[in-house]
ROZAMAR-362600 format. One record per residue (C-alpha): residue in three letters; x, z, y. Coordinates in Angstrom, 1 decimal. Last residue first. Example, Ala and Ser with C-alpha at 12.3 -4.5 7.8 and 13.67 -1.06 7.14 Angstrom:
ROZAMAR-362600
   rest       c1       c3       c2
    SER     13.7      7.1     -1.1
    ALA     12.3      7.8     -4.5
***
This chain:
ROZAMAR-362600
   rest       c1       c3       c2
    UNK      3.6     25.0      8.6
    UNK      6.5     22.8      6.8
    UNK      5.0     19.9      4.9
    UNK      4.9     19.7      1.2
    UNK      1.4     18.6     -0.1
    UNK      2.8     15.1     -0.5
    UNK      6.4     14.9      1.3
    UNK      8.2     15.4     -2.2
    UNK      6.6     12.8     -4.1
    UNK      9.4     10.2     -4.7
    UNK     10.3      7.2     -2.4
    UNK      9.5      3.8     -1.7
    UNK      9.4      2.2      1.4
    UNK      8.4     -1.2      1.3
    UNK      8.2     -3.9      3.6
    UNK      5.9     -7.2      3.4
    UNK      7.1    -10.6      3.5
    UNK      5.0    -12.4      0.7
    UNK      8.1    -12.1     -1.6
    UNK      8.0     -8.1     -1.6
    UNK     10.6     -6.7      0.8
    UNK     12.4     -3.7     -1.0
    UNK     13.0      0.4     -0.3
    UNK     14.8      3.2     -1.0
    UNK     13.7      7.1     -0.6
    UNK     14.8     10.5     -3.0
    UNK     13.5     13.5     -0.3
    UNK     15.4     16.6     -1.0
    UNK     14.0     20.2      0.8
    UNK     10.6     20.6      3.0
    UNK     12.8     20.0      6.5
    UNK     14.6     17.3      5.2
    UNK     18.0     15.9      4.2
    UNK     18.1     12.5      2.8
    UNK     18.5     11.1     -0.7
    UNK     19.4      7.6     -1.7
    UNK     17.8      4.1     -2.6
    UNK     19.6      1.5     -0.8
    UNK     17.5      0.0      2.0
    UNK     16.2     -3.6      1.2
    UNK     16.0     -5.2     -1.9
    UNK     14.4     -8.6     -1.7
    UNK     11.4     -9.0     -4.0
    UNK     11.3    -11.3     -6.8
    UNK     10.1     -9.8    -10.3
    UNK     13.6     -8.0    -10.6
    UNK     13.5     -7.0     -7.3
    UNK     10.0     -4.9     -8.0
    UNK     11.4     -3.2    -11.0
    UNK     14.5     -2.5     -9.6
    UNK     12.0     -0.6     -6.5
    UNK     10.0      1.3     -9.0
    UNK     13.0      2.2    -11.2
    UNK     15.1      3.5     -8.0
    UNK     11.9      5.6     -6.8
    UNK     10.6      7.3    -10.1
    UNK      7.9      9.4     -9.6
    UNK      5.4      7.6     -7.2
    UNK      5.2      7.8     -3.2
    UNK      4.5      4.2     -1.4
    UNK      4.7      3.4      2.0
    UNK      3.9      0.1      3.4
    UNK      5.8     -0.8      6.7
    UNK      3.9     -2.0      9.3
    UNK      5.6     -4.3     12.2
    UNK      6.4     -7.5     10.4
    UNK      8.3    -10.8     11.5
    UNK      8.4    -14.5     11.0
    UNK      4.6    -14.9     11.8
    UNK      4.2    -17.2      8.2
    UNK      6.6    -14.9      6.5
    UNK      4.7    -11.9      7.6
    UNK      1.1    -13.1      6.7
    UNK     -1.4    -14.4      9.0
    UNK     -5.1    -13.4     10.0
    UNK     -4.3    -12.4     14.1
    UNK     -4.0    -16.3     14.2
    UNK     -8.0    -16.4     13.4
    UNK     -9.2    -19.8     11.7
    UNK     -5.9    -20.6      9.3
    UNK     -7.3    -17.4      7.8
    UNK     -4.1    -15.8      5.7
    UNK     -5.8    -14.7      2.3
    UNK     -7.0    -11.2      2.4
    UNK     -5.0     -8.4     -0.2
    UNK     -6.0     -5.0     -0.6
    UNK     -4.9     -1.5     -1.1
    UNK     -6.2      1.4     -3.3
    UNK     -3.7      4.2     -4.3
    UNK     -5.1      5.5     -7.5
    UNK     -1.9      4.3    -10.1
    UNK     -1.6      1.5     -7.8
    UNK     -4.4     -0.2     -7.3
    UNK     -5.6     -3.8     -6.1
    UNK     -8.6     -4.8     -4.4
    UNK     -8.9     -8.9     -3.9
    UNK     -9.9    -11.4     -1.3
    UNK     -9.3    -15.4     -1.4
    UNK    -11.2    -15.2     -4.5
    UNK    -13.5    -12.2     -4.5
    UNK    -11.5    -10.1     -6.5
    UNK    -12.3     -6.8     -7.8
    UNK    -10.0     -3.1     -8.8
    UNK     -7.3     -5.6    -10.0
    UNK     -4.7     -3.0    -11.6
    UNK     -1.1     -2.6    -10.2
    UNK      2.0     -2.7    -12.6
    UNK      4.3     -3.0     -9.4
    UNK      6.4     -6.4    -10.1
    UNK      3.4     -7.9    -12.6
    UNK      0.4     -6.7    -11.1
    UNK      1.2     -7.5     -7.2
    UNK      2.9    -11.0     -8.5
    UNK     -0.2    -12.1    -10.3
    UNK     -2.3    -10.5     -7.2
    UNK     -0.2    -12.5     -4.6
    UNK      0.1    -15.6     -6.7
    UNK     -4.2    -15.2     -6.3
    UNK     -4.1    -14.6     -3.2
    UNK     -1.9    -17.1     -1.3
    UNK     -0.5    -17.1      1.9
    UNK     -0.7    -13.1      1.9
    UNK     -2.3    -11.1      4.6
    UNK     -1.8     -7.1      3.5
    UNK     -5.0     -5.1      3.3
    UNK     -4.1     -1.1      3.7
    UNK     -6.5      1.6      3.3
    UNK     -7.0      4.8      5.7
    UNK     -9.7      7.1      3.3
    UNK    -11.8      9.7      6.0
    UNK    -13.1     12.7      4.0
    UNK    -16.7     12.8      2.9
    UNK    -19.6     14.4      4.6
    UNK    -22.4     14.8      2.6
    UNK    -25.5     12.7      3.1
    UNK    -29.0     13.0      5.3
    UNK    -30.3      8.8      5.0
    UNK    -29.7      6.5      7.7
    UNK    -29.8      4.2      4.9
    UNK    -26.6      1.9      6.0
    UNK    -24.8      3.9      8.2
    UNK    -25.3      7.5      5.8
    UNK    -25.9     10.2      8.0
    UNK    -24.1     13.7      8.3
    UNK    -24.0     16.8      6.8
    UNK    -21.2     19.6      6.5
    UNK    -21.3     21.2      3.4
    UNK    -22.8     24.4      3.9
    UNK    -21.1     27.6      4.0
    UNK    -20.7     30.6      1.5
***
């Protein structure tokens, strides 16, 4: 059997077990608190902390965050503020079309028509909405998790 591979911890400089990279997202919104209210309500995410102005969220396990826009650093602004966005948020759950009607009903802007496409690993269900802070969402089901041709 092999060893764990080891490494050392940034902040004790102590020997630790190497844990996997985790790639988060934190989204610039103009307002953080309406943006958690409206993050909880239209997805059903949990408030993992909130430091006013700053706040983790959760959706069923997937972490992301929220940072108020900082008038201070331009690079800090939200989507509707810039007038365009270049990340898209991806989101994999169950239930595509009631994830994304759910979200519309709340107030986001329904984007791409939720439909199935044609791919290497079999049938993959996606659609999509822009949630009222300017962010775009893909939604689709769980069939590219685990799934990848080799």
């Amino acid at each position: 059997m092999s060893e764990e591979p080891k490494g050392r911890s940034a902040l004790s400089g102590d020997t630790v077990s190497a844990s996997p990279p985790v790639i988060s997202v934190m989204l610039i919104v103009p307002d953080a608190d309406a943006a958690v209210a409206w993050y909880r309500t239209a997805l059903g995410a949990t408030e993992l902390w909130n430091l006013g102005g700053v706040a983790g969220l959760e959706i069923s396990g997937a972490a992301f965050f929220l940072h108020e826009v900082n008038p201070k650093n331009p690079a800090e602004t939200s989507p509707g503020q810039a007038g365009v966005t270049s990340t898209r948020i991806e989101v994999f759950v169950d239930d595509p079309d009631n994830f994304i009607e759910r979200a519309v009903a709340a107030g986001a802007t329904a984007g791409a028509a939720t439909e199935d496409h044609r791919v290497p690993w079999g049938t993959h269900r996606q659609g999509g909405f822009t949630d009222p802070f300017g962010h775009t969402w893909s939604v689709g089901d769980r069939s590219p998790l685990g799934r990848f041709p080799r």
